[in-house]
One Martini backbone bead per residue (centre of mass of N, CA, C, O) as a GRO file, in nm:
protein
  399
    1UNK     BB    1  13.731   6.234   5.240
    2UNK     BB    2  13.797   6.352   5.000
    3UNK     BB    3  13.915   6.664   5.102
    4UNK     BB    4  14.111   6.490   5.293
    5UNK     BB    5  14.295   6.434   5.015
    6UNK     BB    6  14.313   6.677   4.891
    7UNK     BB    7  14.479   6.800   5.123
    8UNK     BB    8  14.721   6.620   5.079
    9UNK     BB    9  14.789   6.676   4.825
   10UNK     BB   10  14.814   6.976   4.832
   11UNK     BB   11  15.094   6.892   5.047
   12UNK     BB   12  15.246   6.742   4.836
   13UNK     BB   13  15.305   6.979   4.644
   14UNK     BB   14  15.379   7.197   4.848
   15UNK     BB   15  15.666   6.997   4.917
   16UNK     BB   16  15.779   6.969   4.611
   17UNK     BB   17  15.802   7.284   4.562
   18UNK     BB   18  15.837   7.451   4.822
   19UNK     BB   19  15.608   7.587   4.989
   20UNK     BB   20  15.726   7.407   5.237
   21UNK     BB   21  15.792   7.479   5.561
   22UNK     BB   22  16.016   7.316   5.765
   23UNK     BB   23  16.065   7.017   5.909
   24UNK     BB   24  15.831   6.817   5.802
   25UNK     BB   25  15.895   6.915   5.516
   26UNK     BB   26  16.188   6.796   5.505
   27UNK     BB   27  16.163   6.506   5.608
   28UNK     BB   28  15.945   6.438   5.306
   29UNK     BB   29  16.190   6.506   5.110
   30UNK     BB   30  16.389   6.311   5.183
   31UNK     BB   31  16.200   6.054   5.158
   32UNK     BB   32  16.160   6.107   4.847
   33UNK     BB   33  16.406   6.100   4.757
   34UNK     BB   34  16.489   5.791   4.771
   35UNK     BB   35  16.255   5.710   4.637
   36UNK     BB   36  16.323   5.799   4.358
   37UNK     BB   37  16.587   5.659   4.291
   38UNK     BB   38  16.416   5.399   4.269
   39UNK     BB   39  16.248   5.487   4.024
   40UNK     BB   40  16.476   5.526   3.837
   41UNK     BB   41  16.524   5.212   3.826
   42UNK     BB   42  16.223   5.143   3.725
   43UNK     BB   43  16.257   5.330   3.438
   44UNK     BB   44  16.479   5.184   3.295
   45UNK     BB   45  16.392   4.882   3.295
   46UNK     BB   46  16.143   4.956   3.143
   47UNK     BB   47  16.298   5.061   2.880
   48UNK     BB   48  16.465   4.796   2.854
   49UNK     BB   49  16.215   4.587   2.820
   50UNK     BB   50  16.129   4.723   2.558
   51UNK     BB   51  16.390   4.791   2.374
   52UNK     BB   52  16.457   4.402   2.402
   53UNK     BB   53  16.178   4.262   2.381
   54UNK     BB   54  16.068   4.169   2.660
   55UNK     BB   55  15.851   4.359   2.594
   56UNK     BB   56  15.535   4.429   2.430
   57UNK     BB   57  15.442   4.578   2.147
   58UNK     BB   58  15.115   4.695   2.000
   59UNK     BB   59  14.945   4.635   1.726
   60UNK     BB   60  14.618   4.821   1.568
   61UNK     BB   61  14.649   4.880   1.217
   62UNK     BB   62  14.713   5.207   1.290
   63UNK     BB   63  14.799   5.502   1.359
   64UNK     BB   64  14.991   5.645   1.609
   65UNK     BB   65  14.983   5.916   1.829
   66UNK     BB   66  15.178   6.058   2.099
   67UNK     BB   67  15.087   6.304   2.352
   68UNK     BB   68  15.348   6.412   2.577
   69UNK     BB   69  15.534   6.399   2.868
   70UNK     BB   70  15.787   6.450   3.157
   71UNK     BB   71  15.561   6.559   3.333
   72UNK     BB   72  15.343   6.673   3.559
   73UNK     BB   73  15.143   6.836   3.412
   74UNK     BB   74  15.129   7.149   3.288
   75UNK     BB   75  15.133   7.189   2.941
   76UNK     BB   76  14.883   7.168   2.738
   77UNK     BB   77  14.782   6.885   2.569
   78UNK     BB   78  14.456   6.919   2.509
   79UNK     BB   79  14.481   7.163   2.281
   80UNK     BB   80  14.633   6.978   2.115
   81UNK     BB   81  14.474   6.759   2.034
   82UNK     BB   82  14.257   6.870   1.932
   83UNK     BB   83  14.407   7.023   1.700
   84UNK     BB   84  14.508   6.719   1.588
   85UNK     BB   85  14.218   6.623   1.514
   86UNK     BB   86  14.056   6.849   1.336
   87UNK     BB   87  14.295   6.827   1.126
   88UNK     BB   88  14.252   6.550   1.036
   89UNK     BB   89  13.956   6.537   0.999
   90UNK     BB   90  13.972   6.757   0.783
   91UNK     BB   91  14.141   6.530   0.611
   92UNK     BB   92  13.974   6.239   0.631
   93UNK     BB   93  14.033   6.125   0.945
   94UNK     BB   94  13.947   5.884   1.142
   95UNK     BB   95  13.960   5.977   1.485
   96UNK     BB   96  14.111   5.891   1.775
   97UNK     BB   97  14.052   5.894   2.120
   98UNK     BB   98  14.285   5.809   2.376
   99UNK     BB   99  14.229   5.743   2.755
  100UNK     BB  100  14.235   5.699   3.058
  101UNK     BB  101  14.057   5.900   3.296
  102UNK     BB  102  14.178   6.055   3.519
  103UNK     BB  103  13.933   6.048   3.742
  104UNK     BB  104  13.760   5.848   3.696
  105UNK     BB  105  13.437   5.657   3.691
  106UNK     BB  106  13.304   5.361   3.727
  107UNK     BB  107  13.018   5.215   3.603
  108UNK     BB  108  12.815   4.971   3.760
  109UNK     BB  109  12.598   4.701   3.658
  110UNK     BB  110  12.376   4.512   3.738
  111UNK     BB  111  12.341   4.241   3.518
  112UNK     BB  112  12.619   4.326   3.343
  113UNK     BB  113  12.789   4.333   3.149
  114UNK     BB  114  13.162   4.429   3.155
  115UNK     BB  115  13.313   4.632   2.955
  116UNK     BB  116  13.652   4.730   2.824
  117UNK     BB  117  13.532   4.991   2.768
  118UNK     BB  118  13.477   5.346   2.705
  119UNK     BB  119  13.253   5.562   2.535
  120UNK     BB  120  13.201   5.886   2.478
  121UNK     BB  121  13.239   5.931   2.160
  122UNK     BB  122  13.161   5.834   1.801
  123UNK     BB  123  13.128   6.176   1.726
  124UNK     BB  124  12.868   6.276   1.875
  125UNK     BB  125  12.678   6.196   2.140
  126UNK     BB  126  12.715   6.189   2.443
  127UNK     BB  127  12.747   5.889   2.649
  128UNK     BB  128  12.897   6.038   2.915
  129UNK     BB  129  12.997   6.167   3.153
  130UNK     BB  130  13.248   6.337   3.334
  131UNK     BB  131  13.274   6.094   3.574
  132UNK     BB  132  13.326   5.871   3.389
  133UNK     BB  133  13.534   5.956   3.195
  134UNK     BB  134  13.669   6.234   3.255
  135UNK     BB  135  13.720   6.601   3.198
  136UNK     BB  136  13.950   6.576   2.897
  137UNK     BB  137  13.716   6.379   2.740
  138UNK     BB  138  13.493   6.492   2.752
  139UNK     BB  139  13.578   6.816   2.626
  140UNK     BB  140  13.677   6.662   2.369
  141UNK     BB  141  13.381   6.534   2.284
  142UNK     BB  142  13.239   6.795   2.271
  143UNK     BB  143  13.427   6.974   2.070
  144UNK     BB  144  13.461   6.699   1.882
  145UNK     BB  145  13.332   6.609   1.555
  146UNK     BB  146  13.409   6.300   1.439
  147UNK     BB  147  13.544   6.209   1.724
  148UNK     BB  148  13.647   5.967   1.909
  149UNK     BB  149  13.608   5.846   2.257
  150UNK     BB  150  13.845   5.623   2.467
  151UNK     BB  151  13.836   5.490   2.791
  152UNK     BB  152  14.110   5.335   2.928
  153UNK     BB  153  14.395   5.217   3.071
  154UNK     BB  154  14.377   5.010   2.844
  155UNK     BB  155  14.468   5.091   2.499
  156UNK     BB  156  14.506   4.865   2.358
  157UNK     BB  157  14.171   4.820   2.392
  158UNK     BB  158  14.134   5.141   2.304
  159UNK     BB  159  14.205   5.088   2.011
  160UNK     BB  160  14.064   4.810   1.879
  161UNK     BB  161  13.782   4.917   1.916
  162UNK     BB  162  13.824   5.165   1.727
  163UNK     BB  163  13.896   5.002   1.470
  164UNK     BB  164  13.673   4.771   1.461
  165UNK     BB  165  13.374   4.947   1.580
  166UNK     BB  166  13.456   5.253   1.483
  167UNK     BB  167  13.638   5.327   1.245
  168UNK     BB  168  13.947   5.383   1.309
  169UNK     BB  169  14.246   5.557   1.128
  170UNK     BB  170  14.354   5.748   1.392
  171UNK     BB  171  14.545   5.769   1.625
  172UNK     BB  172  14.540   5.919   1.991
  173UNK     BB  173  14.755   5.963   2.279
  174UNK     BB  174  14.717   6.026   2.519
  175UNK     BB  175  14.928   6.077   2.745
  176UNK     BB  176  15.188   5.873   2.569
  177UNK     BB  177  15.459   5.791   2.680
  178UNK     BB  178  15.439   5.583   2.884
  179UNK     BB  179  15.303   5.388   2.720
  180UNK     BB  180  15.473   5.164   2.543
  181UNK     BB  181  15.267   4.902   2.468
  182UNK     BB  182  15.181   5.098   2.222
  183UNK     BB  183  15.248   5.176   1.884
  184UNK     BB  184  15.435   5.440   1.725
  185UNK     BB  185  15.496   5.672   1.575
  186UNK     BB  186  15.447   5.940   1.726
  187UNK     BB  187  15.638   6.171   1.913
  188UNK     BB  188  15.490   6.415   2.157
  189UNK     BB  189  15.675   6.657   2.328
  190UNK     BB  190  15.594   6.823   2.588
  191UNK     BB  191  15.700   7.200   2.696
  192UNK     BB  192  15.743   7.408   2.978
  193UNK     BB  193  15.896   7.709   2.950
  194UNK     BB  194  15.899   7.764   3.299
  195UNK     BB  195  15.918   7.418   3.339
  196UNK     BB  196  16.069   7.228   3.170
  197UNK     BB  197  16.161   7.005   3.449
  198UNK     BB  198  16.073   7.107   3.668
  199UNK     BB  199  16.245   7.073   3.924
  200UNK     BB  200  16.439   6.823   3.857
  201UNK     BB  201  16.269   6.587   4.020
  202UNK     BB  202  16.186   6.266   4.050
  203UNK     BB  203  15.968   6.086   4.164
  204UNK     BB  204  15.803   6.179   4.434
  205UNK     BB  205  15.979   6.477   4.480
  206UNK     BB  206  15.919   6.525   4.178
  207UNK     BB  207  15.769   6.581   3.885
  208UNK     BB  208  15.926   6.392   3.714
  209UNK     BB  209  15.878   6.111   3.550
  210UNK     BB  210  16.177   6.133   3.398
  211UNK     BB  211  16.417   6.194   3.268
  212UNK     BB  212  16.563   6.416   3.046
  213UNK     BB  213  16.694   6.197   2.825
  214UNK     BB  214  16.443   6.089   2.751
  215UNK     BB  215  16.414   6.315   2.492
  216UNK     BB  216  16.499   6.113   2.257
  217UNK     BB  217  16.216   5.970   2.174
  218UNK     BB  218  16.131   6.246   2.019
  219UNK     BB  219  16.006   6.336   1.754
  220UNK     BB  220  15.857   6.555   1.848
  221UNK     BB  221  15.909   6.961   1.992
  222UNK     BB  222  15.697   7.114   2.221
  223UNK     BB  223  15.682   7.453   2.329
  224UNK     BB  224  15.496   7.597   2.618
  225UNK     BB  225  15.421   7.906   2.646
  226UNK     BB  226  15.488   8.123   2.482
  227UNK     BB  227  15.623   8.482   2.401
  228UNK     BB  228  15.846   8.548   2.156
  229UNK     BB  229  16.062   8.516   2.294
  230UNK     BB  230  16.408   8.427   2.400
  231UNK     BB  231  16.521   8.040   2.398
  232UNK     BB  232  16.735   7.920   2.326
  233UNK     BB  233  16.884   7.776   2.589
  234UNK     BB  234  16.649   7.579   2.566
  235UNK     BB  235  16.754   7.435   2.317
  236UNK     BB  236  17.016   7.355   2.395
  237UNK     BB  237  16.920   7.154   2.614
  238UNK     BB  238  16.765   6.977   2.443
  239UNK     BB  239  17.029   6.924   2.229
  240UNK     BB  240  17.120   6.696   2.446
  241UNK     BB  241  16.932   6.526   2.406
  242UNK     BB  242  16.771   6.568   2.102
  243UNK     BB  243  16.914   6.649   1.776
  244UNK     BB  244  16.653   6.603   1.542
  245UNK     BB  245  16.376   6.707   1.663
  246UNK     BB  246  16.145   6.922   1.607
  247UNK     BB  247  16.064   7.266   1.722
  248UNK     BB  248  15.803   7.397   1.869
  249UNK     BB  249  15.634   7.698   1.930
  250UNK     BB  250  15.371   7.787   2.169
  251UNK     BB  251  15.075   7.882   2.265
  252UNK     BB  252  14.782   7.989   2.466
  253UNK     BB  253  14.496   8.116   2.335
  254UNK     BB  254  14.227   8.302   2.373
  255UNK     BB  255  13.879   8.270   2.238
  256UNK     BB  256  13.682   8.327   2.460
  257UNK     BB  257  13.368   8.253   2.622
  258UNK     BB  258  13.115   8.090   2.850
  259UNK     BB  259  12.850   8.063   2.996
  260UNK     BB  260  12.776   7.790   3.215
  261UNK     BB  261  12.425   7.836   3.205
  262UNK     BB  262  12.398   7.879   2.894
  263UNK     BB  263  12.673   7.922   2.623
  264UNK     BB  264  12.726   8.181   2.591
  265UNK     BB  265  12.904   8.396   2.385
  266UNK     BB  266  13.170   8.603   2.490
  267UNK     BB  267  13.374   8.821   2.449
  268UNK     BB  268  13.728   8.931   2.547
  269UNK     BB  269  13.649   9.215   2.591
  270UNK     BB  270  13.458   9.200   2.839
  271UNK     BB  271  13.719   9.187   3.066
  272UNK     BB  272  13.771   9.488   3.073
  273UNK     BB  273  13.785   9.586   3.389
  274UNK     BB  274  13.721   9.366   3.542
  275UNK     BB  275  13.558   9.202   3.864
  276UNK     BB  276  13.686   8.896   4.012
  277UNK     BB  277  13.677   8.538   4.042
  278UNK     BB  278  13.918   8.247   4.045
  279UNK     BB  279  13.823   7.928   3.946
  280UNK     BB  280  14.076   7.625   4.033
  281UNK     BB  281  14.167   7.299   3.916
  282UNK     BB  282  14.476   7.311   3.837
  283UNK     BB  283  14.806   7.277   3.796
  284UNK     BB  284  14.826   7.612   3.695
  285UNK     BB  285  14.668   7.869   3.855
  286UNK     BB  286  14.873   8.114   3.800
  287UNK     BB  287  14.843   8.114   3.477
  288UNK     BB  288  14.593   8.147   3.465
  289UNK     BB  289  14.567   8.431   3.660
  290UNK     BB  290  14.779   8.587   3.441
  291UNK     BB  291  14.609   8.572   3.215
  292UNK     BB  292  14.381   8.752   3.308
  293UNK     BB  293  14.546   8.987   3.337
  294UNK     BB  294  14.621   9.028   3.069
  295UNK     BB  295  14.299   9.068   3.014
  296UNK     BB  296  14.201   9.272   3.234
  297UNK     BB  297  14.189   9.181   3.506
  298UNK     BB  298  14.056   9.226   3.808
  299UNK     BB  299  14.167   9.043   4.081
  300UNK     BB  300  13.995   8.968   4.409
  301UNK     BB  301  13.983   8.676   4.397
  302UNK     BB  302  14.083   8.320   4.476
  303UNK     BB  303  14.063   7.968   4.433
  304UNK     BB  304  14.242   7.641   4.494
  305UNK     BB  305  14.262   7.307   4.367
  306UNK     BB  306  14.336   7.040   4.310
  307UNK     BB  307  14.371   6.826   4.048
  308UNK     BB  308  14.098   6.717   3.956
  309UNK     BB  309  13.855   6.870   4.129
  310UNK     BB  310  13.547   6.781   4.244
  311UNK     BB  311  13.294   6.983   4.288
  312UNK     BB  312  13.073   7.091   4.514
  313UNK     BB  313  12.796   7.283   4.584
  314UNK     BB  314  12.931   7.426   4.857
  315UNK     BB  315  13.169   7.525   4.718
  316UNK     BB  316  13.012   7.723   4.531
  317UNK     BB  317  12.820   7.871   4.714
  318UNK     BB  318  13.120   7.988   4.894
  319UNK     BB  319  13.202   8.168   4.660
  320UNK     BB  320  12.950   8.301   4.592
  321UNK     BB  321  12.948   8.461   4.866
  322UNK     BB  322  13.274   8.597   4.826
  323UNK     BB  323  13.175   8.754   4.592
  324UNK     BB  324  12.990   8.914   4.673
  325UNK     BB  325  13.090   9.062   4.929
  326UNK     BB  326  13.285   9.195   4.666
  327UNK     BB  327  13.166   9.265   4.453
  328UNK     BB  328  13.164   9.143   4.172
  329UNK     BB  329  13.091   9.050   3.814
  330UNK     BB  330  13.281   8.768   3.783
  331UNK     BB  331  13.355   8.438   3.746
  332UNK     BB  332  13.650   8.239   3.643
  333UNK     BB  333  13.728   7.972   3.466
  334UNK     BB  334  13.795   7.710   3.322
  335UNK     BB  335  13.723   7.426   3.119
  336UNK     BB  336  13.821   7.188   3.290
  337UNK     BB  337  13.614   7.341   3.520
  338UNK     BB  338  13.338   7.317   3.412
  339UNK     BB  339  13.305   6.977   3.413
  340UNK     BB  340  13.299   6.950   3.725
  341UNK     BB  341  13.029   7.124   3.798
  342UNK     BB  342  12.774   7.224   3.904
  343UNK     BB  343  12.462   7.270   3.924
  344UNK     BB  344  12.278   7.588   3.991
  345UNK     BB  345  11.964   7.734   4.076
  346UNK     BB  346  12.138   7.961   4.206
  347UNK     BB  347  12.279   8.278   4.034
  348UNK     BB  348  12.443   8.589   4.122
  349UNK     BB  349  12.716   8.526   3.939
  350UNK     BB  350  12.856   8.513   3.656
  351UNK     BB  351  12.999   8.222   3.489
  352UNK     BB  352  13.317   8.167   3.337
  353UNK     BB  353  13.471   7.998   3.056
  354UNK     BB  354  13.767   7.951   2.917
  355UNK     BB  355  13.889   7.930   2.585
  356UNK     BB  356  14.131   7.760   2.390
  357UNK     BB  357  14.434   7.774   2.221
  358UNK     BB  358  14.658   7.629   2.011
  359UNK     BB  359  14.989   7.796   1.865
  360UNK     BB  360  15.169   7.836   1.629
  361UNK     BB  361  15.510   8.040   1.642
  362UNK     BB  362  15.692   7.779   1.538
  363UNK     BB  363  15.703   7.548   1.357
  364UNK     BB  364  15.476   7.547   1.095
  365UNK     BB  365  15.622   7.309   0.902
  366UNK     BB  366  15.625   7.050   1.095
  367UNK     BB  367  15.326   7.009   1.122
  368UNK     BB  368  15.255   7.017   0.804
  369UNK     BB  369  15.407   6.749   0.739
  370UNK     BB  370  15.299   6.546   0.973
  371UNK     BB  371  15.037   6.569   0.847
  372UNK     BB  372  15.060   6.505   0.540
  373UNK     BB  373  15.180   6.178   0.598
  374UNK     BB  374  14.932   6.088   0.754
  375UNK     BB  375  14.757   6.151   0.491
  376UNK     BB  376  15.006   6.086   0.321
  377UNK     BB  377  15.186   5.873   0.302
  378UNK     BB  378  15.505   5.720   0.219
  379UNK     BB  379  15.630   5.520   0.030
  380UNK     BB  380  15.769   5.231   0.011
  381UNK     BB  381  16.076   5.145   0.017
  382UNK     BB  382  16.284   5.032  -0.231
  383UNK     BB  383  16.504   4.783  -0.287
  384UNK     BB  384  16.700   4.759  -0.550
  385UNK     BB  385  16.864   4.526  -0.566
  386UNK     BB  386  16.608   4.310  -0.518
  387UNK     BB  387  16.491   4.425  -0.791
  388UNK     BB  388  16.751   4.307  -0.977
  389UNK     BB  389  16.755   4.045  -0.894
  390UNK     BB  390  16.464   3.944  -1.032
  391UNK     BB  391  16.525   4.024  -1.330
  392UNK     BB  392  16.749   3.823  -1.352
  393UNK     BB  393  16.586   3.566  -1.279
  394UNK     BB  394  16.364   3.618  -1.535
  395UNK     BB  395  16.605   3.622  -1.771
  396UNK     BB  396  16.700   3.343  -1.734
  397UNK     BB  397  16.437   3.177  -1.732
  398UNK     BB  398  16.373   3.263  -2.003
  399UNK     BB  399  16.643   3.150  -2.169
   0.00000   0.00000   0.00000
């Protein structure tokens, strides 16, 4: 049944993106079509009635940061998190990580009350494996020592948890563009320099969530995978949408590889020339094998799965069965596949997974006061008026 669902999924993936032709494939699209319109309609609806204050946004207590896009996945979300959780804590911010925890698994337990939230981790030990958590909630409290990691779909239960019961003053709204709901200082809004605005069709036609113009709402717009060239361009299209909000040029840096079986980390040279196979379940697996190829990489095998696709032992074997016949020397995954994979008894081909972080190459002065600012807010403004009319108020009565 799952991968029967997981065929449609990526069957209507590639009818969105046209990736598939025919009769079939057109009349699914004007279908999809007309429902978009539709969509455009409650997506208006639902930010007046949040803009006019008849739907409530809900304040937890202490600094709220969402970054999100205007896009569905692909945009590189997750390594700017974990990037501004590291440097937060690192400057003394106790900072929690809110998340949905998309195509998680809820573990109910007969006989226990039922939690409103999951902690995936109170900044040490993992309490929840990766199928509860969900893959980029576990990867990021993996990775980050002393950041809470919470999710459900509720952020709003998520957030007062988080500040209540684990001691958290700076909260982070993982994907969080389109949550109304949790009251933020800052928007940060990731844009893939590739594919700007998806196709340019909102859901479920098109990938926009949003329409572009809604990209007013964004207090910082990061535009990610960059690679140094000239993008003027994708700016003045910005800044059709939002006149102010700072720019900032960002890249992901491929970092490591670490050995799936063992932990071992392993230098980056060693890709040079190696004959691989690459196995990858996330929105852009084109991205990541051109990534491979400029590091050197020979791809003699390919295999992609839909967005957050959780593999079975089958099809790990099944693949390592057609690497074996073409004697590569190693398959190579992102690191959020690498969270979904079982462990396999025997495994005669090693596995790795790329380890990367995002590097800003523009704009790295808009980052450092936005930290800032988080780590010493600015004193708040004083109304110079009502301070003289006090004084002079003090001076009556004194007389």
């Amino acid at each position: 049944m799952r991968q029967l669902l997981d065929r449609i999924e990526q069957f209507a993936v590639d009818v969105i993106l046209e990736r598939r032709s025919g009769k079939r494939a057109g009349i699914l699209r004007i279908f999809l079509l007309a429902i978009s319109l539709l969509y455009r309609r409650i997506v208006a609806l639902r930010l007046y009635l949040f803009r006019n204050h008849i739907m409530r946004k809900h304040q937890v207590g202490c600094p709220v940061i969402s970054i999100g896009n205007l896009t569905v996945g692909g945009t590189g979300k997750t390594p700017v998190v974990e990037k501004l959780a590291r440097e937060l804590t690192d400057r003394g911010r106790r900072v929690a990580i809110l998340s949905r925890g998309y195509k998680s698994v809820r573990r109910r337990q007969p006989g226990k009350k039922q939690v409103p939230v999951r902690v995936v981790s109170e900044g040490g030990a993992l309490l929840l494996d990766s199928k509860t958590a969900g893959d980029e909630p576990f990867m990021l409290a993996k990775n980050l020592r002393g950041v809470a990691v919470v999710v459900e779909k509720n952020r709003v239960a998520c957030g007062r948890h988080a500040v209540t019961e684990l001691g958290s003053d700076l909260l982070l709204l993982d994907d969080g563009l389109q949550y109304l709901k949790l009251h933020r200082r800052y928007d940060l809004v990731l844009i893939d320099r590739e594919a700007p605005f998806g196709n340019e069709y909102l859901l479920p036609r098109g990938t926009l969530r949003e329409p572009p113009e809604n990209l007013r709402r964004a207090t910082h717009i990061l535009i990610t995978k960059c690679d140094g060239s000239d993008i003027s361009d994708l700016h003045q299209r910005i800044r059709k949408y939002n006149r102010t909000a700072p720019i900032l040029e960002c890249r992901h840096r491929p970092v490591e590889l670490q050995d799936f079986a063992t932990g071992t980390i392993i230098p980056l040279e060693k890709l040079q020339g190696l004959r691989a196979g690459a196995l990858s379940a996330i929105a852009s697996p084109e991205s990541f094998e051109q990534g491979l190829q400029r590091l050197g990489v020979q791809l003699e095998l390919t295999q992609s799965y839909a967005d957050h696709h959780r593999y079975s032992k089958r099809e790990m074997e099944r693949f390592l069965k057609r690497c074996e016949r073409r004697g590569v020397d190693c398959i190579l995954t992102t690191e959020k596949d690498a969270v979904r994979m079982p462990r396999l008894h025997q495994q005669s081909i090693p596995i790795y997974y790329l380890r990367i972080e995002i590097e800003i190459l523009v704009g790295i002065e808009h980052w450092t006061t936005m930290l800032d600012q988080l780590v010493h807010p600015p004193m708040p403004i004083v109304d110079d008026s009502e301070t003289r009319s006090e004084e002079l108020h003090l001076e009556q009565a004194s007389s």
